[in-house]
C-alpha positions as CSV (number, residue, x, y, z in Angstrom):
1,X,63.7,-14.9,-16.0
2,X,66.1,-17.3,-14.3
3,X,65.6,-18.3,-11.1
4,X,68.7,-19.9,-8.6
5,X,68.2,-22.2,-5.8
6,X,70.3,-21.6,-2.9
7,X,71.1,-23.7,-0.3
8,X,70.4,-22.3,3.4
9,X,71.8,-25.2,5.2
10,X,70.8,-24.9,9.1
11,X,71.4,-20.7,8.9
12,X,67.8,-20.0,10.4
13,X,68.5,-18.9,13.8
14,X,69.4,-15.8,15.4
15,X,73.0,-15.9,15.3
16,X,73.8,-17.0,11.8
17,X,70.3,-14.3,10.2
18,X,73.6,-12.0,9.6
19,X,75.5,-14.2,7.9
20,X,72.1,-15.2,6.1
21,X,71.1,-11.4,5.2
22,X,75.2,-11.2,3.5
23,X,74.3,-14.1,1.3
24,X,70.8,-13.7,0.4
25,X,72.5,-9.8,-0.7
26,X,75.4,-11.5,-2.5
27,X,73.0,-13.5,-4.8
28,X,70.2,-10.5,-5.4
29,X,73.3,-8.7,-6.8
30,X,73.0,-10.3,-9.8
31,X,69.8,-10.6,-12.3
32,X,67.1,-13.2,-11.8
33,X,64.9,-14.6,-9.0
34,X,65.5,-16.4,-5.6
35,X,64.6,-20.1,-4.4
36,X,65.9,-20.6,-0.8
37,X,66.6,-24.3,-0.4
38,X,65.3,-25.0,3.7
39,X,65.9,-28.7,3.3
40,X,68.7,-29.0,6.0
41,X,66.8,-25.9,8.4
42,X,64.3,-27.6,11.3
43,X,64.4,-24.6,13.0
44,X,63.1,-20.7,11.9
45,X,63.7,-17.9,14.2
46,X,62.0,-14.7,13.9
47,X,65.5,-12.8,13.0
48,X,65.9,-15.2,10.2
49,X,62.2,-14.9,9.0
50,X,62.9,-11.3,8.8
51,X,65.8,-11.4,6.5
52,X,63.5,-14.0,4.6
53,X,60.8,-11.4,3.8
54,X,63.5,-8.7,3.3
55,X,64.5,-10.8,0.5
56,X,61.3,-11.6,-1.0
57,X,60.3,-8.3,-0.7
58,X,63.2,-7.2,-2.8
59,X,62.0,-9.3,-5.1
60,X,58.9,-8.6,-5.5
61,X,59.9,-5.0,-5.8
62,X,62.2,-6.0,-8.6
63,X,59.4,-7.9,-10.4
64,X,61.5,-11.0,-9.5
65,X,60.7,-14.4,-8.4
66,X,61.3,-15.9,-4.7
67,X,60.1,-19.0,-3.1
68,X,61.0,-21.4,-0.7
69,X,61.7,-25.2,-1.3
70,X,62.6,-28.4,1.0
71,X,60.7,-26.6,4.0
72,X,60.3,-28.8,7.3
73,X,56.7,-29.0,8.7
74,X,58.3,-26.9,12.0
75,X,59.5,-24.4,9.4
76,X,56.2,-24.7,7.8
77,X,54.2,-24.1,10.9
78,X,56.1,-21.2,12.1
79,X,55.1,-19.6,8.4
80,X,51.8,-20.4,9.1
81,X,51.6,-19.1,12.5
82,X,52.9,-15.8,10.9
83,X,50.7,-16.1,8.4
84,X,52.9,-16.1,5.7
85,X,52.3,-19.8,4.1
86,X,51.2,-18.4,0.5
87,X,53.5,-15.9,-0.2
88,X,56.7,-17.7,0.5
89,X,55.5,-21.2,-1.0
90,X,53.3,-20.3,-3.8
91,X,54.2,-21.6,-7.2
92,X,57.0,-24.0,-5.5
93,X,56.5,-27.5,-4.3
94,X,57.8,-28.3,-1.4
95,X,59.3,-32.0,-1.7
96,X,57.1,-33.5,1.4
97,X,53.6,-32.2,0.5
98,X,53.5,-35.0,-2.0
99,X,52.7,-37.7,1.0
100,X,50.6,-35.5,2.9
């Protein structure tokens, strides 16, 4: 199954996790799994990790694939203070592990 990238651009905080939810809904419409593209995002808050694991949660219900790509190490550390490090990043590289 097909899988899309999308682009989240700096849509991680609380006041833009609506406008995030509306897109992330928009793309799960049609068939095939998820990649969020973080790359631009520096900052996670916990409104936007919650529409994050609404969406991979679909997913997974769906038998779907979703990941995360291009994640900062402060994204990456809030994910690991929350404990959720393998099941958003499994099975996707994220483009600075290569120099760690």
């Amino acid at each position: 199954m097909e899988c899309r990238t999308v682009c989240i651009g700096d849509m991680l905080d609380i006041y833009s996790a609506g406008s995030l939810a509306e897109l992330l809904r928009q793309v799960l419409r049609a068939p095939g799994g998820l990649v969020a593209d973080l790359g631009e995002s520096e900052y996670l808050h916990t409104a936007a990790l919650q529409v994050l694991l609404a969406a991979r949660r679909q997913c997974e219900a769906e038998g779907r694939e979703f990941g995360l790509i291009g994640v900062s190490p402060s994204v990456r550390r809030h994910l690991e203070l929350a404990g959720l490090v393998e099941g958003f990043l499994s099975g996707h590289q994220m483009p600075n592990e290569a120099s760690q």
